[in-house]
C-alpha positions as CSV (number, residue, x, y, z in Angstrom):
1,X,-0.7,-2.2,-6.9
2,X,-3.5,0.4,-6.9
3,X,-6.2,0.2,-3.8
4,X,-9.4,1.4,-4.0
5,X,-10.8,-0.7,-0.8
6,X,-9.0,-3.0,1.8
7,X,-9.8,-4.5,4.8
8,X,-7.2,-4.0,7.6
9,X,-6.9,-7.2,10.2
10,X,-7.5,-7.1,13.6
11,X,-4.7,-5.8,15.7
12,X,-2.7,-8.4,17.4
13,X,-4.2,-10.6,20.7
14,X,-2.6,-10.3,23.7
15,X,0.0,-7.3,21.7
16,X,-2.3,-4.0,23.3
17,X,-0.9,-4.8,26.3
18,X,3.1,-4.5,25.0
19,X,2.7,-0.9,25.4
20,X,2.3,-0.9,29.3
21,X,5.1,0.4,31.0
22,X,7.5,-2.2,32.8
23,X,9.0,-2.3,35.9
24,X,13.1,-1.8,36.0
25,X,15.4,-3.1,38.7
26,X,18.6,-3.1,39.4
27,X,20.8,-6.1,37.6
28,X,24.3,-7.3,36.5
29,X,22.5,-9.5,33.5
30,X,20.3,-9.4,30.5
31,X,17.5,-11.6,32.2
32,X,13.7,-12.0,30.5
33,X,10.0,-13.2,32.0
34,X,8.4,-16.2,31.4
35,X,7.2,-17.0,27.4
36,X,3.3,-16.2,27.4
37,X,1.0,-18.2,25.0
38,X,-1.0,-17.0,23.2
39,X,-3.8,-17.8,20.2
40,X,-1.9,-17.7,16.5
41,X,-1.9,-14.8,15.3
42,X,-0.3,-13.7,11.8
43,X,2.0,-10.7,11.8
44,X,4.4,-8.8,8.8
45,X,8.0,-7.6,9.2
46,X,9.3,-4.4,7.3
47,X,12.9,-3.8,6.4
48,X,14.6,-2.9,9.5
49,X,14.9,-5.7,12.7
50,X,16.4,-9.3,12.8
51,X,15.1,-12.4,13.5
52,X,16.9,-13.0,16.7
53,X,17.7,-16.2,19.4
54,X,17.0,-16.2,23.1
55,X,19.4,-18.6,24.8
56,X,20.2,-19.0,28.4
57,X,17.6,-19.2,31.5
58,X,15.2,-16.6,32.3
59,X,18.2,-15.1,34.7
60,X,20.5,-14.9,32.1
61,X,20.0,-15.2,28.6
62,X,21.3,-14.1,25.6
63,X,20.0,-12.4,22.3
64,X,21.7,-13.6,19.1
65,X,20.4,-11.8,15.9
66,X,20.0,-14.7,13.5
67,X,19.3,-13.1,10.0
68,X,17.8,-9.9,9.1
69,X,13.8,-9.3,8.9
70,X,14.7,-7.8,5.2
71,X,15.0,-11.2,3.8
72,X,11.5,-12.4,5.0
73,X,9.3,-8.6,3.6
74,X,6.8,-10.8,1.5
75,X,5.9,-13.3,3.9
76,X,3.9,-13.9,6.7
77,X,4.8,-14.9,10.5
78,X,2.6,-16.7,13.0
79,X,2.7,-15.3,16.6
80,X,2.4,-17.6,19.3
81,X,3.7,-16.3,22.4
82,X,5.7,-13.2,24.2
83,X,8.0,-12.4,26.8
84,X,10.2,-9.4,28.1
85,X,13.7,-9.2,27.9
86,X,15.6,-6.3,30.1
87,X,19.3,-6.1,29.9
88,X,21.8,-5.3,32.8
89,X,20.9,-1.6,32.1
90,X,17.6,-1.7,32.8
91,X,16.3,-1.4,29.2
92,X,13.2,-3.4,28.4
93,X,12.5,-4.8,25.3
94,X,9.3,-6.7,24.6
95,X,10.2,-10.1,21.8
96,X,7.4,-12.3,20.5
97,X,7.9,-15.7,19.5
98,X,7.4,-16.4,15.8
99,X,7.5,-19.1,13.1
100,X,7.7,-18.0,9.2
101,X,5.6,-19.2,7.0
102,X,7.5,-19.7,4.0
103,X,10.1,-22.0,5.6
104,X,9.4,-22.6,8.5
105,X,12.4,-20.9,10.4
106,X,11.6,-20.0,14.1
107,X,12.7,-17.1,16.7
108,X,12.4,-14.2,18.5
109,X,11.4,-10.7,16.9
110,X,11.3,-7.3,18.9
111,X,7.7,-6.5,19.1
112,X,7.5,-3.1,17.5
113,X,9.4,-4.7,14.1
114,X,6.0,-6.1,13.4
115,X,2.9,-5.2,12.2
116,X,-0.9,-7.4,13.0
117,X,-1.6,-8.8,9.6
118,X,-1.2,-11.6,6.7
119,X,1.6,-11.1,3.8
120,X,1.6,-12.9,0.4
121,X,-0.8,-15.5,1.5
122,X,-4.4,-16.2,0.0
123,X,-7.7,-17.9,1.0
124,X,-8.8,-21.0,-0.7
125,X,-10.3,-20.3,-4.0
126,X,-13.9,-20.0,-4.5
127,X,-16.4,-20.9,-7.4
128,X,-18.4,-17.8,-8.7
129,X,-20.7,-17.8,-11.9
130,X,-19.5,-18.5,-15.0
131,X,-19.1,-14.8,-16.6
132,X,-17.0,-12.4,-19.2
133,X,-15.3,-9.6,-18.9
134,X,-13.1,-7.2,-20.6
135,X,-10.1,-5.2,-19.6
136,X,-11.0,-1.9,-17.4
137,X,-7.6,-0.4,-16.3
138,X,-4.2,-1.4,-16.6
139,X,-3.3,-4.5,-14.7
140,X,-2.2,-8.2,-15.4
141,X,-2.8,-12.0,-15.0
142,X,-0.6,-13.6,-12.9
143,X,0.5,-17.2,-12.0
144,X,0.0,-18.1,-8.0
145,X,3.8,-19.5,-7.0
146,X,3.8,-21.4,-3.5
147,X,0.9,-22.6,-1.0
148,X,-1.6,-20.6,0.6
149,X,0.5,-19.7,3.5
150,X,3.0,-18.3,1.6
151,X,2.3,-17.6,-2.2
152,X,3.4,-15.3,-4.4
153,X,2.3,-13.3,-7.5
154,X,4.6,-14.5,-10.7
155,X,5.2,-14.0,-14.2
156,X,2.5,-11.3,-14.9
157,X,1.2,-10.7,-18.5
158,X,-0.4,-7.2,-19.3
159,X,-4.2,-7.2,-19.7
160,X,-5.4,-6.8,-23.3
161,X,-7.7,-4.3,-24.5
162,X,-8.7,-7.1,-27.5
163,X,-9.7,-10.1,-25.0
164,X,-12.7,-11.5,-23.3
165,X,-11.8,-13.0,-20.0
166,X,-13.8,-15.8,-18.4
167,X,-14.1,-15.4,-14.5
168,X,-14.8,-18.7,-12.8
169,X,-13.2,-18.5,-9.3
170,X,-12.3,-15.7,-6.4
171,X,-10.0,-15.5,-3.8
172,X,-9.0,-13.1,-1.9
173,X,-4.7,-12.4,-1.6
174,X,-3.4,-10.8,1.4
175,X,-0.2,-7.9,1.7
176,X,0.9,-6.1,3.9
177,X,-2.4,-7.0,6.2
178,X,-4.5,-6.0,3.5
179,X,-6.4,-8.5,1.4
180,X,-7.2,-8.3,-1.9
181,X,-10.0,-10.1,-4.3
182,X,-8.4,-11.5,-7.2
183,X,-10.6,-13.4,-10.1
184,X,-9.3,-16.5,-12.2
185,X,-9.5,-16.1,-15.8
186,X,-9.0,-17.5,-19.1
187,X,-9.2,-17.0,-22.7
188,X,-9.3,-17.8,-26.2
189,X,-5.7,-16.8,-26.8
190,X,-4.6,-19.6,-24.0
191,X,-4.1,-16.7,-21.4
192,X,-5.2,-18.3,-18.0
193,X,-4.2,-16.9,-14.3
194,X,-5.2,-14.4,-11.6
195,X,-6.5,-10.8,-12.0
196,X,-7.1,-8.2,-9.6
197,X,-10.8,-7.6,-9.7
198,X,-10.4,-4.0,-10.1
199,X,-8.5,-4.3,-13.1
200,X,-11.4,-5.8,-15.1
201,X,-15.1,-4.7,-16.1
202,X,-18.2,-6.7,-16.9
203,X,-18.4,-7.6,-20.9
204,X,-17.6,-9.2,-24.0
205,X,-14.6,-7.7,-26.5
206,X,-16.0,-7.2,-29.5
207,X,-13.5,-7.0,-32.1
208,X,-14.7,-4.2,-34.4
209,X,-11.5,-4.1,-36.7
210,X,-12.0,-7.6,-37.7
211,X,-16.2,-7.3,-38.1
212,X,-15.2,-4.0,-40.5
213,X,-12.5,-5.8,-42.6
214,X,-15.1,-8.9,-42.8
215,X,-17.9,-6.4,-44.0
216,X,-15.7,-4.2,-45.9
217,X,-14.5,-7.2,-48.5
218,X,-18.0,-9.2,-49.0
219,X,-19.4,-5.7,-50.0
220,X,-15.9,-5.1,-52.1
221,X,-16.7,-8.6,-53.6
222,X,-20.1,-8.1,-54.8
223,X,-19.5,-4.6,-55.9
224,X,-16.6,-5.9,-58.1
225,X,-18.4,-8.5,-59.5
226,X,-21.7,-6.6,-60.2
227,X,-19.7,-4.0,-62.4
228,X,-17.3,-6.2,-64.2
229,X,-19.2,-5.4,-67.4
230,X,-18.8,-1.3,-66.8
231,X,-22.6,-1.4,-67.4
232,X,-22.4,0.1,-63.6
233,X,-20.8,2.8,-60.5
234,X,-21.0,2.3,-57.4
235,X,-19.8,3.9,-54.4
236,X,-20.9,3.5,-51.0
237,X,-19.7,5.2,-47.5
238,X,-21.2,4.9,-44.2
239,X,-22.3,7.5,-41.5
240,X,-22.2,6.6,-37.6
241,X,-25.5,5.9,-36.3
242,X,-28.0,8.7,-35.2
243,X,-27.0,9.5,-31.7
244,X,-29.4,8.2,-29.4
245,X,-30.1,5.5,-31.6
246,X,-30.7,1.8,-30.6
247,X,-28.2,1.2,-33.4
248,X,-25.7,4.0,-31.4
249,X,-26.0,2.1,-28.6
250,X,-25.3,-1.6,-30.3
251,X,-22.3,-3.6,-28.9
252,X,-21.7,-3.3,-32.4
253,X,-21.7,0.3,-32.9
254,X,-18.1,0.8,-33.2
255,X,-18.4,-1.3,-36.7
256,X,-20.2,1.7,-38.2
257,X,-18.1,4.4,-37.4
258,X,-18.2,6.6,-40.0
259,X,-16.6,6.1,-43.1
260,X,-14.4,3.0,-42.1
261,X,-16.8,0.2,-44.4
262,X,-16.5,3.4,-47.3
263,X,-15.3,1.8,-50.5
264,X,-16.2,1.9,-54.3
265,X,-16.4,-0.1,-57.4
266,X,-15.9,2.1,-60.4
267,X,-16.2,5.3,-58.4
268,X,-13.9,7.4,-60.3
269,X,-15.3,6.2,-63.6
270,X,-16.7,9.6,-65.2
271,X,-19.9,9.1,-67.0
272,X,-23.2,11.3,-68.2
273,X,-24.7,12.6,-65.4
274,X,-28.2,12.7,-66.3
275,X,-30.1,14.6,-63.6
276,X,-27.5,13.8,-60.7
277,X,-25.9,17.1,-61.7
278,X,-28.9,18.9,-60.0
279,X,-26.6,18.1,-56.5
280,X,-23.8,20.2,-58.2
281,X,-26.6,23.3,-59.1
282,X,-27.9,23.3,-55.2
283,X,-24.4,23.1,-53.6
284,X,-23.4,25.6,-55.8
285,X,-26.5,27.8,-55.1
286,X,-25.7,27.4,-51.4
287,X,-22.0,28.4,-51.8
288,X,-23.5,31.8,-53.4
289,X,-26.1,31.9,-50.7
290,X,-23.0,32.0,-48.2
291,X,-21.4,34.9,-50.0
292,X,-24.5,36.6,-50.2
293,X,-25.5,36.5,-53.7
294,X,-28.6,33.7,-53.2
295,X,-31.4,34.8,-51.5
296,X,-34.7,32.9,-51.0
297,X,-37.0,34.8,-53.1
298,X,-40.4,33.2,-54.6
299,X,-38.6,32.5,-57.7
300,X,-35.8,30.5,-56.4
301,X,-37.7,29.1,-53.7
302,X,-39.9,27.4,-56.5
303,X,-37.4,26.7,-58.9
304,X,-35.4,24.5,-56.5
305,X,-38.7,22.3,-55.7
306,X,-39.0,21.8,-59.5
307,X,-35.3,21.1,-59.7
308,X,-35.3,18.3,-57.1
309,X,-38.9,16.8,-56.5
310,X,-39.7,16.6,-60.3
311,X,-36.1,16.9,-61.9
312,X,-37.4,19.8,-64.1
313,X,-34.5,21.3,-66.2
314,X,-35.5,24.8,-66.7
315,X,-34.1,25.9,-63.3
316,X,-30.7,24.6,-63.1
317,X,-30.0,25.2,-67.3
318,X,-30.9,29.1,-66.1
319,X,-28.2,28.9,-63.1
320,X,-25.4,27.5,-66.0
321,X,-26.4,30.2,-68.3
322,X,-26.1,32.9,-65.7
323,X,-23.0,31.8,-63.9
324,X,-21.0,30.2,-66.4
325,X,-20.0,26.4,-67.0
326,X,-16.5,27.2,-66.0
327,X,-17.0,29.3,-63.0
328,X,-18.8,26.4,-61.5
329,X,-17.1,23.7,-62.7
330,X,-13.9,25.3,-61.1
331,X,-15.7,26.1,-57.7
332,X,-16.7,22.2,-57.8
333,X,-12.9,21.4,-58.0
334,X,-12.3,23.1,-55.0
335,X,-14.5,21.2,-53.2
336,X,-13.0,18.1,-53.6
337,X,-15.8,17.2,-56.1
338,X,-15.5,16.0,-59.9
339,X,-14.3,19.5,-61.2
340,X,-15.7,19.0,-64.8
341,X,-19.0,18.3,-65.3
342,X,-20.3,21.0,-67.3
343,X,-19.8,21.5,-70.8
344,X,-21.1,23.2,-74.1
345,X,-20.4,20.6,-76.4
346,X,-21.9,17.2,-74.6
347,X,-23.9,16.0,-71.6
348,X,-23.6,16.9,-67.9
349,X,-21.2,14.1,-66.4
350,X,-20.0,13.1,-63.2
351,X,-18.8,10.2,-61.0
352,X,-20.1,7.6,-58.1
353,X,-17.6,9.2,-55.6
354,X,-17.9,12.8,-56.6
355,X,-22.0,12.1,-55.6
356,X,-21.2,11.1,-52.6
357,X,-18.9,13.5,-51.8
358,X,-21.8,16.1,-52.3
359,X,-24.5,14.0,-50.2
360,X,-22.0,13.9,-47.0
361,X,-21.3,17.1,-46.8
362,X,-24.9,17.7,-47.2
363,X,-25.2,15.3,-44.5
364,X,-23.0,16.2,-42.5
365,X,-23.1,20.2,-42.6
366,X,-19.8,20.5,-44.3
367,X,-18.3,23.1,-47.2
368,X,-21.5,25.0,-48.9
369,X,-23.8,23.1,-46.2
370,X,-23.3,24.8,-43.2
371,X,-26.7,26.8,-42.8
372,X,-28.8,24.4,-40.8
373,X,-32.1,25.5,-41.8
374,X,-30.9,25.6,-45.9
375,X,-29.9,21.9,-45.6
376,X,-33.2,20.6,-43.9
377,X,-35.2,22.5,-47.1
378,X,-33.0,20.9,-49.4
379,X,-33.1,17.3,-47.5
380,X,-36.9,17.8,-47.6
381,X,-37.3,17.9,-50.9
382,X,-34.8,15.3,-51.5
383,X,-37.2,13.0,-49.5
384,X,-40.3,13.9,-51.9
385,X,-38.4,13.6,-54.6
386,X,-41.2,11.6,-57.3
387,X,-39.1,8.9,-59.0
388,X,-38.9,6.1,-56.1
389,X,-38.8,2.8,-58.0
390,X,-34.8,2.9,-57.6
391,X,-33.1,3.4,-54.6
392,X,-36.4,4.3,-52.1
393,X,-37.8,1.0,-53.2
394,X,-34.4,-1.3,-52.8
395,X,-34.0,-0.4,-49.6
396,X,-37.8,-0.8,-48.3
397,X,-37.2,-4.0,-50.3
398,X,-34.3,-5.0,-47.5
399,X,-35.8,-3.5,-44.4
400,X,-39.5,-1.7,-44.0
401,X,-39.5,1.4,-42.9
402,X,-36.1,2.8,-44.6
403,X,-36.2,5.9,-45.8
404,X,-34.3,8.0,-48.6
405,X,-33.7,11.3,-49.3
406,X,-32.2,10.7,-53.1
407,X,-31.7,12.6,-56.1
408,X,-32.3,10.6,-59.7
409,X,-31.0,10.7,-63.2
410,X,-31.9,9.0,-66.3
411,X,-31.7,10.4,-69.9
412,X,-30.9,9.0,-73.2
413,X,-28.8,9.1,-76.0
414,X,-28.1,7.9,-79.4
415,X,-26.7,4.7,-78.1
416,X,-27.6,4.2,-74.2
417,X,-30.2,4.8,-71.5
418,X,-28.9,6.4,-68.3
419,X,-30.6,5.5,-64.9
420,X,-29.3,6.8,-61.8
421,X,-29.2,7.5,-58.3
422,X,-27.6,8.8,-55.3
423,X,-29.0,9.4,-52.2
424,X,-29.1,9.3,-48.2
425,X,-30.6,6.2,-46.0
426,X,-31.8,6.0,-42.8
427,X,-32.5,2.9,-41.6
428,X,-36.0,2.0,-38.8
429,X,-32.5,2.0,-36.0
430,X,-30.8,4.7,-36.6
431,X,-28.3,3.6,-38.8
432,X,-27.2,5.7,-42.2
433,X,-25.2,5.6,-45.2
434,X,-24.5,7.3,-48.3
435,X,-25.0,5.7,-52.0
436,X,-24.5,6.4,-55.5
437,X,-25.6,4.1,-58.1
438,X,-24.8,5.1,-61.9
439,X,-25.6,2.5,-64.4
440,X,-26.8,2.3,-68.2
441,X,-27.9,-0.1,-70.9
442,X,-27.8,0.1,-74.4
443,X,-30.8,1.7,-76.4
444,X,-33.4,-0.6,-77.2
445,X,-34.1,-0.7,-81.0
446,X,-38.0,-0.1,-80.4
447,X,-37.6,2.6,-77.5
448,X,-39.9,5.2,-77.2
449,X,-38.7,7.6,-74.9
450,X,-36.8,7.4,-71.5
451,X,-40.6,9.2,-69.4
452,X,-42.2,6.2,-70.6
453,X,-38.8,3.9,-69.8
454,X,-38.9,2.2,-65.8
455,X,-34.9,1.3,-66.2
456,X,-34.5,1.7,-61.8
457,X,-34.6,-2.2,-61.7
458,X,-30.7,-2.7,-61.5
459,X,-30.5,0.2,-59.2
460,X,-33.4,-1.2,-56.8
461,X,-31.6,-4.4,-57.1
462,X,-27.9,-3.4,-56.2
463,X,-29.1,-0.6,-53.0
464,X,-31.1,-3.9,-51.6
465,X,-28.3,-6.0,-52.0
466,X,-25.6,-3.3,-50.3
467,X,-27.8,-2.8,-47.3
468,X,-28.3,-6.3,-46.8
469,X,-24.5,-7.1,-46.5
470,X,-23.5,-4.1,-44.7
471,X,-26.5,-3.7,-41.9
């Protein structure tokens, strides 16, 4: 049992005196003095003594050990008076007369085989406000055994780490002269006993596991359901909270550690690209930047504002001509990203996950990301990106004051109208996740052109509906 404060009892009354020196006189027999009275007081034995009998008068009496003070270590005797015994040799021993606790059993017991103090007994139990807590350090709850002049600790059950504990009463439990303050708790698991106070800390267990896997499967529901027709991709993956945050300090901020509410419908599904691809042409960019061949001039610095804020073409199509489909397209692979999305003979494609991919390690300062001050420029732009009636406006649409750095597609062909996006959320608290929503439609007969085409509305609708179940 671990102490971090006690309360030692007073020493013995009337035992300060045993230590005077006594008077020794001739004698042909073990004789002793007079028993002394004195007030109760309790006292604890070690492992080394006996319980002993004092028979005979005061001018001859006789010590009979009765049973060993080993037998009685976790229990308390009561002190009520003393006398000294001195044998035919002079030799002075001063006995005080005890009765044990436990059972009762009464004798003599040299003084200097005790020590001033209670042993395995308690105070009577005492109301305290009703309050939780959770488990601070190892300990257990035990079961009191016996009355409160002899009790003792049973059938202990470890703490749990995955509990909330309901204290109720206090008492305080005595060994070895020092007393202890042990709480009364319960639970929902049926757990119900007595827990050393140090063992526990104010609070309520929140089972984050069990929030995650509740989360985790109503978004995996809806997600499933909303692309059942293959009309749609979806793949979502959450950041921890902005340190700092009042979501970072939530009780529930162990739900949103990162990645563990990640998951996807359709993710892997490769279809066109549209003007998502524009992710691939910056991260590549940066990757050359880190092997010095990108530099910041005037022209690139412009061309990448055109690229992302108004989805121009001119600049990434100039990148693919000068570095080659296949040079990039294998440097994507290595990444961990969609390694084939370029090619000479049909549209840019890609996939939910690959989108993310890119966008966390954006985020997060990973693989081509690492220089701080090229990932805020890039972020920037991201965030005045011009096309905001898809993602930005779904997630205003769940909570004011989101916000979205995002980077949109949407393009037509002979037989289907692409409208995309995948971006990065903050939410007003501090909370953030990553999101890539690819869907398309079938051409209308009458369509005149996808600038003239606001096709976001399924992509407003499904980033509202993801924010709302997961935050």
């Amino acid at each position: 049992m671990q102490v971090t404060s006690k309360v030692v009892l007073g020493s013995l009354i009337g035992l300060a005196s045993w230590g005077l020196s006594l008077p020794v006189h001739a004698a042909t027999t073990t004789t002793r003095t007079a028993t002394v009275t004195q007030a109760a007081q309790p006292c604890y034995s070690g492992k080394t003594g006996d319980l002993v009998e004092l028979s005979g008068d005061l001018n001859q009496v006789t010590v009979t050990p009765q049973k060993a003070l080993k037998t009685y270590a976790k229990t308390t005797w009561l002190v009520t008076g003393q006398t000294v015994v001195t044998t035919a040799k002079g030799v002075a021993t001063r006995y005080v007369q005890v009765k044990n606790a436990q059972d009762g059993v009464q004798g003599w017991i040299a003084q200097t085989d005790l020590t001033p103090g209670r042993n395995y007994q308690t105070d009577a139990p005492v109301k305290r406000p009703a309050k939780n807590y959770i488990k601070a350090r190892t300990g257990k709850v035990y079961q009191l055994q016996g009355t409160r002049a002899a009790m003792q600790l049973v059938k202990g059950q470890k703490l749990s780490a995955k509990q909330t504990y309901r204290v109720t009463q206090q008492r305080y439990y005595y060994r070895h002269g020092v007393k202890y303050l042990y709480v009364h708790v319960s639970s929902k698991n049926g757990t119900k006993g007595w827990v050393w106070h140090n063992g526990l800390k104010a609070g309520t267990y929140y089972d984050a596991t069990k929030q995650q896997a509740k989360i985790k499967q109503r978004l995996q529901t809806y997600l499933d359901g909303v692309t059942k027709d293959g009309s749609c991709m979806v793949s979502f993956y959450n950041l921890t909270p902005k340190v700092g945050s009042q979501a970072a300090k939530a009780k529930d901020a162990k739900v949103y550690t990162q990645g563990k509410l990640a998951t996807n419908a359709r993710g892997h599904q490769v279809v066109v690209s549209a003007s998502t691809y524009k992710l691939y042409i910056a991260a590549y960019l940066m990757h050359l930047k880190q092997q010095h061949q990108f530099s910041w001039t005037k022209a690139n610095t412009a061309g990448m504002r055109r690229m992302i804020v108004i989805s121009a073409n001119d600049y990434p199509v100039s990148v693919l001509h000068k570095y080659g489909r296949a040079k990039i397209n294998h440097w994507l692979g290595t990444q961990g990203y969609y390694g084939a999305p370029f090619s000479a003979t049909h549209d840019s494609v890609t996939t939910a996950n690959s989108l993310v991919k890119v966008l966390r390690d954006l985020e997060l300062g990973k693989g081509a990301f690492t220089n701080k001050k090229d990932r805020a420029h890039i972020l920037s732009l991201m965030g005045q990106q011009v096309y905001r009636t898809g993602m930005p406006a779904g997630v205003k649409q769940a909570k004011a004051g989101t916000t979205v750095q995002d980077k949109v597609g949407f393009l037509s062909d002979y037989n289907r109208l692409y409208h995309h996006d995948a971006g990065i959320v903050t939410l007003p608290n501090g909370q953030r996740y990553l999101l890539a929503v690819l869907t398309w439609q079938p051409q209308p007969a009458n369509f005149g052109g996808i600038s003239g085409y606001t096709g976001f509305g399924k992509v407003k609708q499904i980033t509202k509906r993801v924010q709302q179940i997961v935050y």
